[in-house]
Backbone as CSV, one residue per row, in Angstrom:
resi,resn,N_x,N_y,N_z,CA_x,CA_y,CA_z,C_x,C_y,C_z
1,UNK,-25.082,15.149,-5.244,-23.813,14.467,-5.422,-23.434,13.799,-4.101
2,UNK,-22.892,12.527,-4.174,-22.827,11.967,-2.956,-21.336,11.690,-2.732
3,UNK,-21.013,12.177,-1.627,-19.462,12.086,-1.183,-18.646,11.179,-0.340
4,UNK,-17.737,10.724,-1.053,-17.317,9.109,-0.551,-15.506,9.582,0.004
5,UNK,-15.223,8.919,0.303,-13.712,9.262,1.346,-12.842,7.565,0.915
6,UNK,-11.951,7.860,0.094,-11.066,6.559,-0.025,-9.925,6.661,0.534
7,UNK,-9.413,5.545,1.218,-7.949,5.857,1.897,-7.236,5.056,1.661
8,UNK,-5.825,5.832,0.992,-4.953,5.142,0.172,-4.287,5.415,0.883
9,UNK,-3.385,5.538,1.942,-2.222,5.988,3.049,-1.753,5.235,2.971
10,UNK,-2.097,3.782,2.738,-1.237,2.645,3.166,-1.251,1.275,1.718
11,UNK,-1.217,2.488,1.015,-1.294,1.272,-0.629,0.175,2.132,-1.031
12,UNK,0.829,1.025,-1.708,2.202,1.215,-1.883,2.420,0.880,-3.471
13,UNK,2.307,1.019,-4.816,2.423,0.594,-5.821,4.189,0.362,-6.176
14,UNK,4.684,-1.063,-6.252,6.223,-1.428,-6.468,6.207,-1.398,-7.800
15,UNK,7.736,-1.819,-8.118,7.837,-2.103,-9.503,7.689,-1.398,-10.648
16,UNK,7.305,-1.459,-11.683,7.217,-1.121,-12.955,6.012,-1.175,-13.492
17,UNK,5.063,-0.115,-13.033,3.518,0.570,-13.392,3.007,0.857,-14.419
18,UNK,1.954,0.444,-15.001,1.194,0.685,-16.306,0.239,1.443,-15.595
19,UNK,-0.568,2.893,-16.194,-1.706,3.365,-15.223,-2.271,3.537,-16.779
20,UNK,-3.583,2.714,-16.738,-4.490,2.901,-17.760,-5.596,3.522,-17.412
21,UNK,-5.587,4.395,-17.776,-6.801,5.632,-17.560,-7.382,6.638,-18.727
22,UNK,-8.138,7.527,-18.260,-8.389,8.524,-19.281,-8.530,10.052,-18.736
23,UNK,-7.942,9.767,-17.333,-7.613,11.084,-16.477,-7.189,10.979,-15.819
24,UNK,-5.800,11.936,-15.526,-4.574,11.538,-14.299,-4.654,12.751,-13.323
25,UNK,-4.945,11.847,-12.249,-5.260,12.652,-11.191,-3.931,12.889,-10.232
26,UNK,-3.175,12.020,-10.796,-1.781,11.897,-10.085,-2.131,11.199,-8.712
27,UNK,-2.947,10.234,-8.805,-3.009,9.458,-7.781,-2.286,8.140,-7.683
28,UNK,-2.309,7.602,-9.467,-1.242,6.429,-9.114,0.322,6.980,-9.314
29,UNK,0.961,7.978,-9.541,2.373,8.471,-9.326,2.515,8.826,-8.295
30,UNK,1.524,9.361,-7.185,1.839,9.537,-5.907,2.209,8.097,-5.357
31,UNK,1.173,7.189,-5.366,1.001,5.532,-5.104,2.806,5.249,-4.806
32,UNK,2.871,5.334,-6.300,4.318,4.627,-7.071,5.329,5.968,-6.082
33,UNK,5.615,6.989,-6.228,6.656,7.842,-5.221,6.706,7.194,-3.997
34,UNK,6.203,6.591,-3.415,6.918,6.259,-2.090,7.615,5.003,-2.158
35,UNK,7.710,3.787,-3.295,8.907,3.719,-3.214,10.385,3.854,-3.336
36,UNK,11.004,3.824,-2.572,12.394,4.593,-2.063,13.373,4.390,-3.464
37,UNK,12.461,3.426,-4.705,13.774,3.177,-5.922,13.373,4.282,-6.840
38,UNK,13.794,3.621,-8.186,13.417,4.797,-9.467,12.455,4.924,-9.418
39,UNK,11.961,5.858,-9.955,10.106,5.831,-10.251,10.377,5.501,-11.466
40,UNK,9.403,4.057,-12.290,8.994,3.986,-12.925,7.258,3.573,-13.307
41,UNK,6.688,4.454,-13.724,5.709,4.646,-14.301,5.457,4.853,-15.617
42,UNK,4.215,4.484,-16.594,3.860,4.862,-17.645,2.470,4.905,-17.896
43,UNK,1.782,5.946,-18.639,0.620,6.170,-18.550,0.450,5.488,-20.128
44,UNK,-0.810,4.705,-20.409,-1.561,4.720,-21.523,-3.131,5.007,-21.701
45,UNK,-3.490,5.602,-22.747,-5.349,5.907,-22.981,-5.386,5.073,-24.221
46,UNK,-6.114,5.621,-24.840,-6.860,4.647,-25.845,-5.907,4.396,-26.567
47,UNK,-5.117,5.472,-27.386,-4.066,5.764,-28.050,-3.231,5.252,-27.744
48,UNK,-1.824,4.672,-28.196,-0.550,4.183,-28.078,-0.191,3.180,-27.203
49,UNK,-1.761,2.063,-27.424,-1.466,0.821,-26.567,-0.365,-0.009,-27.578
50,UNK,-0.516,-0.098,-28.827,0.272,-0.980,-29.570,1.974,-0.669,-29.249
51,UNK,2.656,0.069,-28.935,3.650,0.892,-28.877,4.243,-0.562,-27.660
52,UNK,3.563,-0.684,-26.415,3.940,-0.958,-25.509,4.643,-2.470,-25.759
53,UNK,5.760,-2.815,-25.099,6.224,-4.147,-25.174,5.283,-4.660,-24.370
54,UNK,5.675,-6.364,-24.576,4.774,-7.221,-23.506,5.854,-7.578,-22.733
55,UNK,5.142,-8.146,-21.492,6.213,-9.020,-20.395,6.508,-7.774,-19.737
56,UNK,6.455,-6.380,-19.779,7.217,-5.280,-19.433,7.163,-4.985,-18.013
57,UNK,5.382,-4.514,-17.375,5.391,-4.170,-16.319,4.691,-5.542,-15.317
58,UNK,4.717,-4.826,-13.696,5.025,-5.366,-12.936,3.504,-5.433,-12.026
59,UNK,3.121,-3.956,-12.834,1.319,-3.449,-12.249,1.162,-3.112,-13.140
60,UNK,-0.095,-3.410,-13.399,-1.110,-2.333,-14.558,-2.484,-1.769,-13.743
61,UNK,-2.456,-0.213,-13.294,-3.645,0.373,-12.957,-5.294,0.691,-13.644
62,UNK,-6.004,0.128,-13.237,-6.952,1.343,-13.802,-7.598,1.943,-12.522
63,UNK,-7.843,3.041,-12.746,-8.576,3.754,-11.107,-9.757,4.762,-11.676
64,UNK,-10.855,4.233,-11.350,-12.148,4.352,-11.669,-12.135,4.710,-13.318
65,UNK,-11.312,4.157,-14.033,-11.453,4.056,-15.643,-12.742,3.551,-16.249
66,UNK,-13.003,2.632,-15.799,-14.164,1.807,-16.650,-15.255,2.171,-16.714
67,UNK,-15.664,3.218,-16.041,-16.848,4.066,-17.213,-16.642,4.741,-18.309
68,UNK,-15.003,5.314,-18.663,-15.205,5.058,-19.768,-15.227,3.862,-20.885
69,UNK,-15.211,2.846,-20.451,-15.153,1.760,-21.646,-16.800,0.958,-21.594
70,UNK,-17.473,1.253,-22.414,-18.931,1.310,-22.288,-19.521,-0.613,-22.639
71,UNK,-18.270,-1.158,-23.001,-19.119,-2.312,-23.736,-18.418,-3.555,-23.018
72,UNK,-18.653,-4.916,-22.970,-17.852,-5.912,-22.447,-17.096,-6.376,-23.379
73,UNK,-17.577,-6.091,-24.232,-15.960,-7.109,-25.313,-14.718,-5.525,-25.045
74,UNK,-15.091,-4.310,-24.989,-14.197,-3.251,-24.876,-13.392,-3.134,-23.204
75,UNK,-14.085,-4.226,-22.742,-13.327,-4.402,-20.967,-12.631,-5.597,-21.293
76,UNK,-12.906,-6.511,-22.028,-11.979,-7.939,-22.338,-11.074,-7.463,-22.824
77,UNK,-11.277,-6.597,-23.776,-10.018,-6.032,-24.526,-8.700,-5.487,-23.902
78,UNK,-9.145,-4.598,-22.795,-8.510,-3.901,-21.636,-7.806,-4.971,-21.047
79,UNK,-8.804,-5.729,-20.514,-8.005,-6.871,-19.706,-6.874,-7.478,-19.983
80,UNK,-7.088,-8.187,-21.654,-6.332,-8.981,-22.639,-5.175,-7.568,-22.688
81,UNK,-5.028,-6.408,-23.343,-4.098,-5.737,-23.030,-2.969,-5.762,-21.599
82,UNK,-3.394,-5.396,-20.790,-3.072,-5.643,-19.613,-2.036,-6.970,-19.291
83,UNK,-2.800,-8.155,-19.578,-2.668,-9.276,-19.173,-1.466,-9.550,-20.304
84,UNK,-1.240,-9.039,-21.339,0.068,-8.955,-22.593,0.808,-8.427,-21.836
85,UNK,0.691,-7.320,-21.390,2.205,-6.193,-21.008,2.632,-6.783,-19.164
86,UNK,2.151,-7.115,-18.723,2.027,-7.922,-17.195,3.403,-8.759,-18.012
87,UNK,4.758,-8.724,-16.851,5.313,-9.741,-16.474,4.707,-10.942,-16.072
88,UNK,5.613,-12.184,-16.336,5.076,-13.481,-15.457,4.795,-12.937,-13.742
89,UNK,3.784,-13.646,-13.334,2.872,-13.272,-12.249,2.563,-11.579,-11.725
90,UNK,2.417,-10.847,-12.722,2.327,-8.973,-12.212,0.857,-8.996,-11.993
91,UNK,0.365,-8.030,-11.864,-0.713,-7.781,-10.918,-1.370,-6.730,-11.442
92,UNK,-2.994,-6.951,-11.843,-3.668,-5.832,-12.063,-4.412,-5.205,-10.730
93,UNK,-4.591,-3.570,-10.724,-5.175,-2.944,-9.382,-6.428,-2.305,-10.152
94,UNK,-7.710,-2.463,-9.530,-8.657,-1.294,-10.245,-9.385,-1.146,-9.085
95,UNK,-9.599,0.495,-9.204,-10.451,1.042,-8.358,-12.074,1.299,-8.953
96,UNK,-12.912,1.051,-8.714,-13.819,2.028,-9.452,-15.478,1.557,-8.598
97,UNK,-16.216,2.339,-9.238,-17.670,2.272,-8.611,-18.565,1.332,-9.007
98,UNK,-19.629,0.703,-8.394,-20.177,-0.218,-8.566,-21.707,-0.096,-9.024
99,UNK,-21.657,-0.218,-10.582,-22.517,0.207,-11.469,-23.594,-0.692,-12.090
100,UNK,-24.235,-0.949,-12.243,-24.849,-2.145,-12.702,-25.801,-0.982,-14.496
101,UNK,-26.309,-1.914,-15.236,-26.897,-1.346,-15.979,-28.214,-1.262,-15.462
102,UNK,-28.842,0.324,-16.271,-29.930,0.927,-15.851,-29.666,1.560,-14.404
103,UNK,-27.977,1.929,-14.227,-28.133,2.965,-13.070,-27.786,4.313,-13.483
104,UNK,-27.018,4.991,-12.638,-26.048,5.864,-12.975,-24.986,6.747,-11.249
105,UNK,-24.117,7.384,-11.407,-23.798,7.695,-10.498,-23.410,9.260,-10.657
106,UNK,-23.216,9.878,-9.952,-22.513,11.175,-9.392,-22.031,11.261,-8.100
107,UNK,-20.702,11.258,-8.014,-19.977,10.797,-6.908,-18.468,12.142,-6.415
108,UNK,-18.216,12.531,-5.227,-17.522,13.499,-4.980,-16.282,12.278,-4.398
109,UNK,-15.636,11.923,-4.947,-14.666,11.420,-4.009,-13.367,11.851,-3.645
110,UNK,-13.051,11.987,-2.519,-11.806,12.265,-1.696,-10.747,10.905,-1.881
111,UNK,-9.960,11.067,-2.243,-8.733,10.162,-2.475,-7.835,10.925,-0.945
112,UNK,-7.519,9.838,-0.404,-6.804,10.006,0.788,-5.228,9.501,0.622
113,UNK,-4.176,10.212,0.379,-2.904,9.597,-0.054,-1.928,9.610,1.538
114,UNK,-2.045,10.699,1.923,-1.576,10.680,3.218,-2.161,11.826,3.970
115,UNK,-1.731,12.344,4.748,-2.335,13.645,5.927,-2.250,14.822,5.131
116,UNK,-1.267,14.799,4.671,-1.380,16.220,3.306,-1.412,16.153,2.326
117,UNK,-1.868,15.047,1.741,-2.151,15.062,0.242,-3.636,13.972,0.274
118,UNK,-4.722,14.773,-0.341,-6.139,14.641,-0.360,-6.244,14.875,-1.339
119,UNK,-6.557,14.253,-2.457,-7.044,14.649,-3.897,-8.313,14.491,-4.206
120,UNK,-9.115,15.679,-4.960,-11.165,15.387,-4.971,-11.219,15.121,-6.808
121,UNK,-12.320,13.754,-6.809,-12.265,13.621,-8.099,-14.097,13.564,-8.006
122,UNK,-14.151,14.295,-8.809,-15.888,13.984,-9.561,-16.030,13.220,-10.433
123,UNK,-16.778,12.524,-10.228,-17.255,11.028,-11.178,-18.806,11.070,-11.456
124,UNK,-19.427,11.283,-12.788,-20.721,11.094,-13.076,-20.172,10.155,-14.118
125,UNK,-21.643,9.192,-13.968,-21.302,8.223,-15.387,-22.957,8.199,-15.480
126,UNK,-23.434,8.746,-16.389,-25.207,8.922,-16.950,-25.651,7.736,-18.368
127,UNK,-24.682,6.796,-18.426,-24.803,5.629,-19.095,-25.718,4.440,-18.657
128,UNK,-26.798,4.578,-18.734,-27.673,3.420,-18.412,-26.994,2.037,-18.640
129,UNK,-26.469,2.213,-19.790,-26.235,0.773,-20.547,-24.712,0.047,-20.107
130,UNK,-24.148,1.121,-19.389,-22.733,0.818,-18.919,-22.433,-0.261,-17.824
131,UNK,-21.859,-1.136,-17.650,-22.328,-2.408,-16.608,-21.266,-2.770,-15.927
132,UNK,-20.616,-1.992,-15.108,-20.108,-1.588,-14.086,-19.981,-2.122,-13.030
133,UNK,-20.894,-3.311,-12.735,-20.720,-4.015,-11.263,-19.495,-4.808,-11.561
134,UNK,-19.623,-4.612,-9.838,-18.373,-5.447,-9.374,-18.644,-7.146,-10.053
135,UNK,-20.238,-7.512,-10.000,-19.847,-8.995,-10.492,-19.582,-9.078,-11.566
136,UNK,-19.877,-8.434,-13.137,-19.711,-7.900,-14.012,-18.260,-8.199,-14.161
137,UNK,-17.196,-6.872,-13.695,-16.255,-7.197,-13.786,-14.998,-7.999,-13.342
138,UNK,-15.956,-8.575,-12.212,-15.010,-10.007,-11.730,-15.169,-11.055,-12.476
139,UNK,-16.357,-11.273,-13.348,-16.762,-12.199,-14.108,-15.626,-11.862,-15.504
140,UNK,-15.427,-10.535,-15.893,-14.749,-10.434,-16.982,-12.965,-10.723,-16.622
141,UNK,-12.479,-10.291,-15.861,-11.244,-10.083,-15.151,-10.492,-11.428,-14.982
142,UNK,-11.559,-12.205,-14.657,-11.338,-13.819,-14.078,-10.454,-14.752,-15.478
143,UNK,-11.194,-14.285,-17.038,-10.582,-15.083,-17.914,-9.428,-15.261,-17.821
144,UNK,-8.899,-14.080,-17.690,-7.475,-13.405,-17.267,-6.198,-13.468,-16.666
145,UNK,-7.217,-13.494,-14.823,-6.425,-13.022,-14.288,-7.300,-14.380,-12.457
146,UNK,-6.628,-14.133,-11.652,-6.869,-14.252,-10.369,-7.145,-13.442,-9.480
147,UNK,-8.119,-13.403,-9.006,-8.220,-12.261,-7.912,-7.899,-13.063,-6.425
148,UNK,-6.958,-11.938,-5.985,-5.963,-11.757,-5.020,-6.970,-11.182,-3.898
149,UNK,-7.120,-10.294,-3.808,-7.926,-9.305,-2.841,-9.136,-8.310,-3.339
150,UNK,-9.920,-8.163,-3.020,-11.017,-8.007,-3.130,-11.955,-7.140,-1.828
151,UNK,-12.071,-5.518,-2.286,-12.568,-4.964,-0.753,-13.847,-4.647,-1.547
152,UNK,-15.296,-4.042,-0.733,-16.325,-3.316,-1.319,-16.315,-2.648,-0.150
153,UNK,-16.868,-1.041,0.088,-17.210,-0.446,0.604,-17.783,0.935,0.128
154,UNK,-19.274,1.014,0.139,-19.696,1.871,0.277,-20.159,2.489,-1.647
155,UNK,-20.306,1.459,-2.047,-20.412,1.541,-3.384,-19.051,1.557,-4.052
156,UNK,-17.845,1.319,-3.301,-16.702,1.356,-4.242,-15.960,0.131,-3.836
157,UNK,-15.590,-0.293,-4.989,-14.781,-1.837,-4.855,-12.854,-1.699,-5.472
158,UNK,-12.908,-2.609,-4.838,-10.772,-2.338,-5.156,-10.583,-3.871,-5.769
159,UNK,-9.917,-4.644,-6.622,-9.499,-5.740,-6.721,-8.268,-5.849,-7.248
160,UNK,-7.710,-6.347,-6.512,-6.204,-6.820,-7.158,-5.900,-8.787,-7.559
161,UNK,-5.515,-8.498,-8.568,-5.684,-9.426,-9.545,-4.447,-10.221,-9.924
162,UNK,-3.802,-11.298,-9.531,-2.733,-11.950,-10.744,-2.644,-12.763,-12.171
163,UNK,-1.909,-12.145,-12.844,-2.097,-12.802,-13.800,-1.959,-14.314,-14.603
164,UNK,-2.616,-14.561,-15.257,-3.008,-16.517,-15.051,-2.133,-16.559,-16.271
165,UNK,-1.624,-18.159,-16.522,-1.111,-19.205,-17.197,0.517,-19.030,-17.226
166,UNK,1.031,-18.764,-16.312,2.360,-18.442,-16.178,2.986,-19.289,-15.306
């Protein structure tokens, strides 16, 4: 298992948060607690996307989600979700690992939130067929959205994204 160190000390999530995932590590409610207003956050999984208004939030997360979503029309889908509930110009954030098909990973990662809060997440994804790269999903993201910023390090990529035709 190979062990990676991410440092979030200085990522600040504003506004009115969508965290789309399929396991809460309480890394994007920590994110979202430091700013000084309400906390608003809302979590969705597969389940009870229809529920959500559009125009609503301000961010929509995913943080290393997309191994579970195995197919590309099932990441357009995500996106196109996303890109509905996004206010005019809101911003998608995704964290995740850089997968290509015919790999796989097992990964120990340390989430770094501040000096006392370190959170460890294990990540295997044994999906050959799962296609995970970063160009992959910049290529999918793009219909969408704009990418804003863009880090890679160390097999893990961050992109933050605005949302287009607004």
């Amino acid at each position: 298992m190979k062990e990676k160190i991410l440092d979030l000390h200085e990522m600040k999530l504003e506004g009115s948060v969508l965290d789309i995932g399929y396991k809460d590590y309480g890394i994007v409610y920590n994110l979202c607690k430091r700013d000084d207003g309400a906390l608003d956050i809302d979590y969705v999984y597969s389940e009870g996307k229809e529920v959500l208004d559009r125009d609503k939030y301000d961010r929509c997360v995913l943080f290393f989600s997309l191994k579970n979503i195995w197919t590309n029309s099932e990441k357009e889908k995500v996106f196109q979700f996303a890109w509905e509930v996004l206010k005019e110009n809101g911003e998608i954030y995704i964290w995740d690992v850089d997968k290509g098909v015919k790999k796989t990973f097992n990964y120990k990662i340390k989430v770094v939130i501040s000096e006392n809060n370190i959170r460890i997440m294990n990540l295997i994804d044994i999906n050959p067929f799962n296609d995970n790269s970063k160009e992959n999903i910049i290529k999918l993201l793009t219909l969408k959205f704009d990418i804003i910023d863009f880090d890679y390090n160390d097999e893990v990529f961050f992109i933050r994204a605005k949302k287009k035709g607004c």
